[in-house]
Steps between C-alpha positions, in 0.01 A plus 500: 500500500304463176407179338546680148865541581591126581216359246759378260728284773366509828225369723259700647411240787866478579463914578156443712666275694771690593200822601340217719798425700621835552114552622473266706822666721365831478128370616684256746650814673225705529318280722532541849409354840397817713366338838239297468430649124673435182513828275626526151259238312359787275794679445687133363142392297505901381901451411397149316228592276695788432776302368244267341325841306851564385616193374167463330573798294845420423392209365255697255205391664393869522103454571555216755752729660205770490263204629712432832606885573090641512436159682809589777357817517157420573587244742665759706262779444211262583631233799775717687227678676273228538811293671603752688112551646496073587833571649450743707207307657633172509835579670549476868894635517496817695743701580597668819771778657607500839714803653614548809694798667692396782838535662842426343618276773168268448449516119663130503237362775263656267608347176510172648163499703343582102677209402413275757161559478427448146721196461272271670222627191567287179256722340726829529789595305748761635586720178748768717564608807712844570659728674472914443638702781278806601720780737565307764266175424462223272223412268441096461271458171360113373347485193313112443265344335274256640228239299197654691453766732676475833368768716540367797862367413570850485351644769671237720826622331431834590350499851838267624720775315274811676565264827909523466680820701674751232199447229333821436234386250450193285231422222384306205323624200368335181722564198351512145716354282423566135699227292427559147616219252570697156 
């Protein structure tokens, strides 16, 4: 909405206000707690300034509103890949997939042996585990997360699953998960 047409009676702040609470829900919802990482921070600062570029030009203010968009722009253009370089450095969340082919009857003795094993770590986080069945035998996957790497957690994990009658193969492998932020 246009200054110009509410310059005789109304209040520009009044309207500002109003774009800085809806805002502020909209940025509010777009963050997210994703494991042990919060995602959505650029996306609600993006959704903010882009809000602030707008009311700035409502309001007339046409060169500030210039000002802020080239200085958005440049921010992202400039410090995305330079944050996304110091984070991929300074994180230690990896991720991990187990899968194991086994028998129907023992997919449940399976399920909980993965369970039991990783409760006892504080530092792992259990993001699914599943069932697929395969002819005539299931497939248990675990996807997790864990703050630092946990090799030998997993090997554990899968040398007691190899151990159990009915398993016909179990591993782990290192997932690369590519969370982008836009």
């Amino acid at each position: 909405m246009s200054y110009a047409m509410v310059s005789g009676s109304g209040d520009p702040s009044r309207v500002a206000a109003q774009i800085v609470s809806g805002i502020g829900f909209l940025g509010g919802g777009l963050i997210l707690k994703d494991g042990f990482t919060v995602r959505g921070l650029n996306t609600a600062a993006t959704i903010w300034c882009s809000a602030a570029c707008g009311t700035l030009a409502g309001v007339g203010l046409y060169a500030e509103s210039f000002v802020l968009v080239i200085c958005v722009l440049m921010t992202h253009c400039l410090f995305r890949p330079l944050c996304l370089f110091m984070e991929r450095r300074a994180t230690n969340v990896y991720h991990y997939a187990i899968s194991v082919e086994c028998l129907p009857d023992i997919a449940n003795k399976v399920r909980q042996l993965i369970m039991d094993t990783l409760s006892f770590d504080t530092d792992v986080k259990l993001n699914s585990l599943y069932y697929k069945e395969k002819e005539e035998r299931i497939m248990v996957y675990c996807d997790m997360e864990t703050l630092g790497a946990h090799k030998d957690l997993l090997d554990l994990l899968v040398s007691r699953l190899r151990s159990q009658a009915g398993v016909f193969s179990a591993g782990w492998e290192t997932r690369i998960s590519l969370h982008e932020d836009f």
